[in-house]
C-alpha positions in Angstrom: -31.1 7.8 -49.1 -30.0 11.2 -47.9 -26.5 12.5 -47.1 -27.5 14.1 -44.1 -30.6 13.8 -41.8 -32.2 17.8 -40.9 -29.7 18.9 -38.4 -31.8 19.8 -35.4 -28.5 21.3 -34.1 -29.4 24.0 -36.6 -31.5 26.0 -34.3 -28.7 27.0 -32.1 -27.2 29.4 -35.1 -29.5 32.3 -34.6 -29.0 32.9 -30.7 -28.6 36.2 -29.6 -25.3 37.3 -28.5 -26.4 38.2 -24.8 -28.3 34.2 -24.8 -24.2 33.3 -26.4 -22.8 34.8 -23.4 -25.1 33.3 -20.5 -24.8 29.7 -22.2 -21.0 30.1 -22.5 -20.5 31.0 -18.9 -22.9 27.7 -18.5 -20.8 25.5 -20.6 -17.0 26.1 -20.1 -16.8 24.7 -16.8 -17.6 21.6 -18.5 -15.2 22.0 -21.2 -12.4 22.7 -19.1 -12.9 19.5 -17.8 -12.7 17.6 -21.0 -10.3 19.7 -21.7 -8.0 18.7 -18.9 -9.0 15.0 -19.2 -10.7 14.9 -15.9 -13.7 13.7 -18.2 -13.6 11.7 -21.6 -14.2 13.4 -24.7 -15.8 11.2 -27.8 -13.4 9.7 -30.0 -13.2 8.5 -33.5 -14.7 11.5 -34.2 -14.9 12.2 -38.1 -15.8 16.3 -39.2 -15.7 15.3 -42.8 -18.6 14.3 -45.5 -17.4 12.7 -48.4 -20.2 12.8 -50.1 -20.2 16.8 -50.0 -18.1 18.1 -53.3 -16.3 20.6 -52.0 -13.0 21.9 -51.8 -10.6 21.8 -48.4 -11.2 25.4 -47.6 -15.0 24.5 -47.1 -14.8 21.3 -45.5 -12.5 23.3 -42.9 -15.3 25.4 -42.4 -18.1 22.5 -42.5 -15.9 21.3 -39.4 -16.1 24.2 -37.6 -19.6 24.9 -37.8 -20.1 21.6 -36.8 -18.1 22.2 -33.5 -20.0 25.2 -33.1 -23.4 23.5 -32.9 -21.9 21.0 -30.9 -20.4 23.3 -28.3 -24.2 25.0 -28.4 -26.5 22.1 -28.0 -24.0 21.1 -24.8 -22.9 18.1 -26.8 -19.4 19.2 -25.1 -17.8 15.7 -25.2 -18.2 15.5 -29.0 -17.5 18.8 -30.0 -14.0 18.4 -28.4 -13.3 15.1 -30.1 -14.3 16.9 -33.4 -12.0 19.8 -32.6 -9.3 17.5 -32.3 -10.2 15.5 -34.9 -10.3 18.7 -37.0 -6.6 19.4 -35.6 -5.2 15.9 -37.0 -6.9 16.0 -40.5 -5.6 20.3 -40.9 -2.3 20.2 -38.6 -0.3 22.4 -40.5 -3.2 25.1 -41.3 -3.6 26.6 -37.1 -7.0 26.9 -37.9 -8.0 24.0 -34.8 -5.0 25.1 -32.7 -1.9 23.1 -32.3 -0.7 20.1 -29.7 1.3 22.3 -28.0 -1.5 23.9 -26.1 -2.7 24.3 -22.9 -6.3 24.0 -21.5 -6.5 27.3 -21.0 -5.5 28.3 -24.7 -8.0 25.1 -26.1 -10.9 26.3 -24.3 -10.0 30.4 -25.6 -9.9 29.0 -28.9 -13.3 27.0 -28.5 -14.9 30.2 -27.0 -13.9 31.9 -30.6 -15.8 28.9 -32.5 -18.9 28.7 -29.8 -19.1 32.5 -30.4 -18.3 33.1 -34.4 -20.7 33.9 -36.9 -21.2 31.0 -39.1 -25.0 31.9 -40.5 -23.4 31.6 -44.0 -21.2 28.6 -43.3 -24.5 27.0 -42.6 -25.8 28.5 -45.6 -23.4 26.3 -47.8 -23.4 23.4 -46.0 -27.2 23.5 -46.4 -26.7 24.2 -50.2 -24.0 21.5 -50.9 -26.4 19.2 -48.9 -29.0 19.8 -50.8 -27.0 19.4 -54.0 -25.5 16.2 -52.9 -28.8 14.7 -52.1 -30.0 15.3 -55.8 -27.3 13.7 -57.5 -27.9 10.9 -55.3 -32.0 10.6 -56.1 -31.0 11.4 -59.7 -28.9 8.5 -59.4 -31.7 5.9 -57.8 -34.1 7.3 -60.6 -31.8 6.1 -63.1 -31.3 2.9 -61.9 -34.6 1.9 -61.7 -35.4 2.8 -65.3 -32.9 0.4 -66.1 -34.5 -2.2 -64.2 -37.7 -1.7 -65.7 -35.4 -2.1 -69.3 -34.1 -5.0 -68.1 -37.8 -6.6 -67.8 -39.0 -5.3 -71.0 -35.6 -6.9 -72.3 -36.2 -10.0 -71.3 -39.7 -10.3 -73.2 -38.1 -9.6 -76.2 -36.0 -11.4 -78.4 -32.5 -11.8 -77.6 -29.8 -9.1 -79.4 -26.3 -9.4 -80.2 -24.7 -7.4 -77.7 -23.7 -3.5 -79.3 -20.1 -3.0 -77.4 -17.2 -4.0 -79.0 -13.3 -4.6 -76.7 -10.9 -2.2 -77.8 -7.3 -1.7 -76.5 -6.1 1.7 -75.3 -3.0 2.9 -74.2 -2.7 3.5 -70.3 -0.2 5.7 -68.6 0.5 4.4 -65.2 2.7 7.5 -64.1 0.1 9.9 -65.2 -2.5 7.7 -63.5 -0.6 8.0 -60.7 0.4 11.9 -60.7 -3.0 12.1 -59.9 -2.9 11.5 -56.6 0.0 13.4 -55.8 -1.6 16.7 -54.5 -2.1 17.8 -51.3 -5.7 17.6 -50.5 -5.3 13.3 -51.4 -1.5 13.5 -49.6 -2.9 14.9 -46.4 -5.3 11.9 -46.0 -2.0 9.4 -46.3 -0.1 10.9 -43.8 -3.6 11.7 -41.7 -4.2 7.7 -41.8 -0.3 6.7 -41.6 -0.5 8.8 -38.5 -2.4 6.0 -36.7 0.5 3.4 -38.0 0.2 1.8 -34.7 -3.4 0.9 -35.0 -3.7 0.0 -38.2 -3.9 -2.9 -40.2 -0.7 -4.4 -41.9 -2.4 -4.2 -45.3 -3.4 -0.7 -44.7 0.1 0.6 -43.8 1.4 -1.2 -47.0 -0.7 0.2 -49.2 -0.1 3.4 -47.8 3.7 3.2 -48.2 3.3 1.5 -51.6 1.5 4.6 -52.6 3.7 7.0 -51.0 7.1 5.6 -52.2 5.0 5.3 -55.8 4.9 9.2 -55.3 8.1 10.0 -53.8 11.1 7.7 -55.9 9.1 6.6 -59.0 7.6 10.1 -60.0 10.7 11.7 -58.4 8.4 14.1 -56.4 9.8 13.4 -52.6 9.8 17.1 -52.1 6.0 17.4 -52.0 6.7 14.7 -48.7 8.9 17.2 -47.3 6.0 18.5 -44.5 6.6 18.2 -40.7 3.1 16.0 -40.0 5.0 13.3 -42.0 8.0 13.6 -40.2 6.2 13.5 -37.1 5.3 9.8 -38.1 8.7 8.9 -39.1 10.0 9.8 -35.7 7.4 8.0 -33.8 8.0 4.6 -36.0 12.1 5.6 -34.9 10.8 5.6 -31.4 9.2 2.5 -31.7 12.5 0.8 -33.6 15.3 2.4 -31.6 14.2 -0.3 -28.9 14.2 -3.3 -31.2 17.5 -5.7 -32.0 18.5 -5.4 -36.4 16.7 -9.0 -36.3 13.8 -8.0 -34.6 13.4 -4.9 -36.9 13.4 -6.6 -40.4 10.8 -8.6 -39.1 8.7 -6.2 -37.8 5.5 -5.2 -40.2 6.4 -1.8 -39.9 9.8 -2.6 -41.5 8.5 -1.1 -44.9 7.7 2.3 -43.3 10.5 2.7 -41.4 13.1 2.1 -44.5 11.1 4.5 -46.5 11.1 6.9 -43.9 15.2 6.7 -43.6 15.3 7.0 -47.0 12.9 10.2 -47.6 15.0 11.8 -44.5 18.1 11.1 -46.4 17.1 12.9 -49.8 15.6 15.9 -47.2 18.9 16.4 -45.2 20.8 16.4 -48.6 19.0 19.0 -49.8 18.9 20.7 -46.4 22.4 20.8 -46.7 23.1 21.9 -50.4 19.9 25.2 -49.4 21.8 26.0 -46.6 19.0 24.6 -44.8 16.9 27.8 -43.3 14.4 28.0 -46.3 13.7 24.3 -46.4 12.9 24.1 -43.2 10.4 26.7 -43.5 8.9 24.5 -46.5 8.4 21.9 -44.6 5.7 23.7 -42.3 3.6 23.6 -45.9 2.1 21.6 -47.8 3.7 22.2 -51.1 2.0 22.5 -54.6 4.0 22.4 -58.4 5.6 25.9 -58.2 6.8 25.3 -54.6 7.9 21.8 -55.5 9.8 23.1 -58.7 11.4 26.4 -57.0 12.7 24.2 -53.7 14.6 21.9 -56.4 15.7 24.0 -58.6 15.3 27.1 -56.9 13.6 30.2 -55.8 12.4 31.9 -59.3 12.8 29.5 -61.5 9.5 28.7 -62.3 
């Protein structure tokens, strides 16, 4: 098994700069059409490996080099859709440009990918690659030594088993503190973003997690970001048309209250800040320090 099949895209990352211009005078045309939604671009579209350890900053430019070769080998349908894939996942970050563009600024900024240089982007990803797969053939190795145990085991007499049950203590909050950081937080709000689309389970489980963060760790300021509150005002959308029956019954009942109440602990402390600096801190994603300084303020960490 292998985390990534040769990349025959590859080949494209050592053109010339005069054989980048000619093929990007070829291929916006086509772009701009995508672009403008007079043809489809590929969606579901995922720029991430999991199986790659590597931080956020890499990933980010994982995705664009993947764009890159996309937008090279005239796969122009899918390098959109991982553009704005790309967008959705880092929304707050600019890096993949911003909803509020036009065509014309989409395809300037997809010009800037087709013609960056990205030889030692491709360098890493070939490295962590590389790195992945050995873990994972390290892995198979191991289990099949075990198996071959396992037959020599049963030939041989039958042992008393060598592990014994022993009770630990388990802290659930620290457990859960865990995944209160932003590279695990921007994959909830990234999935509640489709709330519409997904599963009832799904949204749940997000909210369960989320309100775990937010009320019983007492950390609702690392929810204060704008890509949440973008979701909160779509589910208001969607609820400002339904009766008060029709809303407690809706599945999406559980994400609306905790989005009231999140907004209500925000505009409180909007109010007591005096609201300018909070509102710049919600355009961030928010670690400890900025976390401890917006409640107790600036310094004080």
């Amino acid at each position: 098994m292998q985390v990534s099949e040769e990349d025959n895209r590859s080949e494209f990352d050592n053109l010339s700069e005069e054989s980048l211009k000619t093929l990007w005078e070829k291929s916006k045309e086509d772009l701009e059409k995508i672009l403008k939604k007079e043809l489809p671009e590929m969606e579901d579209m995922n720029p991430l490996n999991w199986q790659l350890e590597v931080d956020d900053e890499i990933q980010q430019q994982f995705a664009m080099l993947s764009i890159q070769r996309s937008l090279r080998s005239k796969g122009f349908s899918a390098a959109v859709g991982l553009y704005h894939a790309s967008r959705k996942i880092w929304p707050s970050d600019g890096i993949f440009g911003n909803d509020e563009m036009s065509p014309e600024e989409e395809l300037a900024e997809l010009e800037q990918i087709f013609m960056a240089e990205l030889k030692d982007v491709a360098g890493k990803l070939k490295a962590a690659e590389e790195e992945a797969n050995k873990k994972l053939d390290d892995a198979a190795g191991t289990e099949g030594v075990e198996a071959d145990d396992e037959d020599v085991g049963e030939e041989e007499e039958e042992e008393v088993p060598c592990w014994k049950v022993e009770q630990i203590d388990f802290d659930f909050e620290a457990y859960v503190n865990k995944f209160a950081i932003v590279d695990i937080l921007k994959w909830y709000v990234f999935l509640l973003n489709d709330f519409s689309r997904n599963s009832t389970e799904l949204n749940q489980a997000l909210v369960k997690m989320l309100h775990r963060i937010a009320f019983d760790l007492k950390l609702v300021v690392r929810l204060y970001q704008v890509s949440l509150f973008q979701v909160f005002q779509k589910v208001n959308e969607h609820f400002s048309s339904l009766t008060k029956e029709l809303r407690k019954s809706s599945p999406l009942y559980e994400l609306y209250q905790f989005g009231y109440h999140v907004l209500k602990k925000y505009f409180a402390k909007f109010a007591e800040m005096g609201g300018g600096d909070l509102a710049l801190e919600t355009l961030f994603w928010k670690g400890p320090k900025e976390c401890f300084e917006v409640e107790y303020g600036y310094g004080s960490w």
